[in-house]
C-alpha positions, 0 to 999 in steps of 0.5 A: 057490860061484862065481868072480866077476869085476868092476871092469875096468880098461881099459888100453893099453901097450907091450911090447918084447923085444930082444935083442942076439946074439953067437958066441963061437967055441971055437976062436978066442975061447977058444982052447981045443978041450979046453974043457968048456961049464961052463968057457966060460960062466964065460969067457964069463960074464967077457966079456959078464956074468953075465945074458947067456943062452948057448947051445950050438950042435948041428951042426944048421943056423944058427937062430934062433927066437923062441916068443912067448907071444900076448897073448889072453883069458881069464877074467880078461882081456878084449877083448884087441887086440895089433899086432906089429911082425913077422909071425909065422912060425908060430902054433899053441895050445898044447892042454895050456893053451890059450896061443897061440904065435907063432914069429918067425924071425930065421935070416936074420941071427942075429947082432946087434940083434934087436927085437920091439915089441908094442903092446897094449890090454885090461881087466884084471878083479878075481876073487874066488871067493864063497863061502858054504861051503867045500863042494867036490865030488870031482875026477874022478880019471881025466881027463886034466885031473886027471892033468895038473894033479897029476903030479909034474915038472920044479921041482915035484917031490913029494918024500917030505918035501913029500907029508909035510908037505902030509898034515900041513898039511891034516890037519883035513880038510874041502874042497879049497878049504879045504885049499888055504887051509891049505896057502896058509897055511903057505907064507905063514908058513914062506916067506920071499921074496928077489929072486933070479934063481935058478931052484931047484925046490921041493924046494930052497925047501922044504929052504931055505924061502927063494925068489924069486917064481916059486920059491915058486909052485914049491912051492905048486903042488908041496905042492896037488898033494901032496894032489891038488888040481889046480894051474898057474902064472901067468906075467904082469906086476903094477903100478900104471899110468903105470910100468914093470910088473914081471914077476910070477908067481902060482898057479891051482888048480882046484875042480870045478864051479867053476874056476880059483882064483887065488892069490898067496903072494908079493902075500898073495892067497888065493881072489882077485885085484887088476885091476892084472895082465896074463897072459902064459901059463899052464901050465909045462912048454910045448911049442915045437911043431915044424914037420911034417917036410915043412916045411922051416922047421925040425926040432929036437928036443923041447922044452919050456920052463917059462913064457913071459913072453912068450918062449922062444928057440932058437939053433943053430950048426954051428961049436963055441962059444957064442952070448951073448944079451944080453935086456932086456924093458920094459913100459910099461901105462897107463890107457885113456882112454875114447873 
């Protein structure tokens, strides 16, 4: 049984994030100083519509910073070459997954136009895990890898009702992998997508068994890791090239001795993957790592972010209120000519 990758397909694209940065004073925008935050972002929702993302300020220093999630390799993704237009404040690798973090600084003029334009080329590979049996070996249960990738936590919680429902689900018995096929089987059967821009736990989707793309990967990866197979999401882009590639969302698990699996519930995948991605991160539940205490930089507390695609933003304000952010973020990826 081995992971096998093939049939590259070398591509070169654009990626922009830009953000449009606003305050709403508590004071003089809402006029009200008894006004809890629920009621100013339904204000401010009002004003700046509903896709904004708002920020409450602490009583820290004005601050704005923005994790971005490097484009790098990784199994299915070679001979990556990536120019940004601004020069990182900080970099650093995320140890839990192996995702490289660049930290842009925009302190000096938080308000108004921010723009980060990434331009990129790579080969995307097809995967496809060739198997003779469906044999798998036992996991070793005390490292921190395993540990790591079967807690129950944030969106993915293993409650009573999906721990009981995995148990039935693989109730035949046999390997992992072929657990992992049952459980696959099951979410594609009783799980219907729909294009929201919720972010709902699995625990959620399972009680509704309706969900978005990465909400579904939220309970895939919850019911695996109910039956103590390692598991971690995929945070990236899927498309046809010479468009507009969509953001998308996807699931590894692990098989020892073998590696990482992919799978996509939502794109009807198991055990294998199309060239037509490009991945962001891997993980969830990422640390924005801090600077050290002597670094003037910045010191704010611990914080975690579930993906990064490719971006994570930070922003502060002594004076009460709200910052309004307008994202947007393209993605153009075409073919890559040969020279």
């Amino acid at each position: 049984m081995k992971i096998e990758y093939k049939n590259p397909k070398k591509k070169h694209g654009i990626l922009v994030w830009e953000a449009d940065v606003n305050f709403l004073s508590k004071e003089k925008d809402f006029n009200l100083r008894g006004m809890g935050e629920l009621e100013m972002k339904k204000m401010a929702g009002k004003l700046y519509g509903e896709d904004a993302l708002f920020f409450t300020p602490s009583v820290r220093a004005e601050s704005f910073f923005l994790w971005v999630s490097k484009m790098k390799e990784w199994e299915s993704q070679k001979n990556v070459k990536a120019q940004y237009s601004l020069d990182t404040r900080k970099e650093y690798e995320d140890k839990d997954n192996g995702n490289l973090i660049g930290i842009y600084d925009f302190s000096k003029n938080i308000l108004g136009t921010k723009r980060l334009k990434i331009n990129f080329s790579l080969e995307s590979y097809e995967v496809e895990l060739e198997s003779e049996n469906w044999d798998t070996k036992e996991y070793k249960r005390s490292s921190p890898f395993y540990i790591r990738y079967t807690r129950s936590e944030r969106y993915i919680g293993q409650t009573d009702d999906i721990v009981k429902v995995a148990r039935e689900v693989t109730r035949e018995g046999g390997g992992y992998l072929a657990k992992a096929k049952m459980v696959y089987n099951w979410v594609t059967k009783n799980v219907t997508h729909e294009n929201t821009s919720s972010r709902r736990s699995a625990k959620m989707i399972f009680e509704s068994k309706k969900g978005n793309t990465i909400e579904i990967n939220f309970l895939f990866i919850a019911l695996l890791r109910a039956v103590d197979i390692p598991a971690r999401l995929v945070s990236g882009s899927f498309g046809e090239l010479e468009k507009t590639q969509e953001f998308h969302f996807w699931t590894e698990f692990y098989i020892e001795e073998v590696g990482w699996v992919p799978v996509d519930c939502v794109k009807k995948m198991f055990a294998k993957m199309d060239n037509k991605r490009i991945v962001f991160s891997k993980g969830e539940n990422i640390v924005l790592e801090m600077s050290p205490e002597n670094d003037n930089f910045f010191n704010i507390s611990y914080k975690r972010v579930f993906f990064m695609q490719p971006e994570a933003i930070y922003i502060s304000k002594k004076e009460e209120g709200l910052f309004a952010v307008r994202e947007n973020k393209h993605l153009l990826v075409k073919e890559q000519k040969e020279e």
